[in-house]
VEXPASE-896929 format. One line per field, with one value per residue (C-alpha): x, y negated, z; residue number from 1. Coordinates in steps of 0.001 Angstrom, whole numbers, always signed. Layout:
BEGIN
c1 = X ... $
c2 = Y ... $
c3 = Z ... $
i = NUM ... $
This chain:
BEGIN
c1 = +60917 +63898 +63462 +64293 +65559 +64854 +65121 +62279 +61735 +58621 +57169 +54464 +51276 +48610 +47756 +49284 +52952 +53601 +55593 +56085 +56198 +59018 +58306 +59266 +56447 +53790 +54430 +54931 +51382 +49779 +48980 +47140 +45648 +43266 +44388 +43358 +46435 +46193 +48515 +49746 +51662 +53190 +54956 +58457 +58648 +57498 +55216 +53832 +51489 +49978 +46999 +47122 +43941 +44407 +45660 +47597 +48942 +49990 +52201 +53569 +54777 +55883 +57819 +59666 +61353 +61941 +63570 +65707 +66376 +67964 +70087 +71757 +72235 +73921 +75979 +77197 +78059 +80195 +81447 $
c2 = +128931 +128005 +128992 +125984 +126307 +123473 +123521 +122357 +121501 +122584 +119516 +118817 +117566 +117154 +120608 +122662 +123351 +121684 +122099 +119778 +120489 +119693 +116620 +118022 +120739 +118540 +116346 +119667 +120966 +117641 +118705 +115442 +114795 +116803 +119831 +123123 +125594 +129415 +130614 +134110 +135617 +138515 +138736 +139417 +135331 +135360 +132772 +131529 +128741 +128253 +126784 +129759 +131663 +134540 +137608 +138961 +135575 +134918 +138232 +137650 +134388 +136291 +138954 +136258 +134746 +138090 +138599 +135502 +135889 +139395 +137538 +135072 +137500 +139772 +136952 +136084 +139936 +139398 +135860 $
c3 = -93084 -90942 -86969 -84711 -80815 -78401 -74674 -72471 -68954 -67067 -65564 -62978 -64306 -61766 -59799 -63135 -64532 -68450 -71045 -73951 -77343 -79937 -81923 -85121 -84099 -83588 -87199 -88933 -87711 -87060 -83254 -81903 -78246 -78398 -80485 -79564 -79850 -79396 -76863 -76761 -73736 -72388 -68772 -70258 -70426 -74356 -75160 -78569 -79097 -82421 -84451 -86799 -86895 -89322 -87309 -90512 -91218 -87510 -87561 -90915 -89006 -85729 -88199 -90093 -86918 -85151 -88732 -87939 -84522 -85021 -88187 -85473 -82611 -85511 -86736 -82635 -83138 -85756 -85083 $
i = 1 2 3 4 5 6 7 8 9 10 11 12 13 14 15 16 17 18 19 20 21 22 23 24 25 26 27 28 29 30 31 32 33 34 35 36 37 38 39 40 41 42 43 44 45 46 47 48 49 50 51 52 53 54 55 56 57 58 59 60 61 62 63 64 65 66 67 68 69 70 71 72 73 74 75 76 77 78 79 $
């Protein structure tokens, strides 16, 4: 599973703050209006969104781009 980067821009929607989501996200996991996603937060600035409803299958998700996260920052490192 490769790990994709995108920048966003928060933009006003109403009353509330938004963020969009990539395209290639939303075809990959068929998100439509509509969709209900999980979203998982912490106040570092860390958030996830996902459809994924299988705790052990959401972290075996989470570990595998942690996993490739810490493969680019070594490669920077070295590079």
């Amino acid at each position: 599973m490769p790990v994709f980067e995108s920048s966003r821009k928060v933009q006003l929607f109403g009353s509330s703050l938004a963020l969009t989501l990539p395209a290639m996200f939303v075809k990959a996991n068929e998100v439509e209006k509509g969709s209900v996603m999980k979203v998982y937060y912490g106040l570092e600035g860390v958030l996830v969104a996902c459809d994924v409803d299988e705790p052990d299958v959401l972290r075996k998700c989470l570990v595998e781009i942690i996993d490739k996260l810490e493969n680019r920052v070594q490669k920077k490192r070295v590079g």
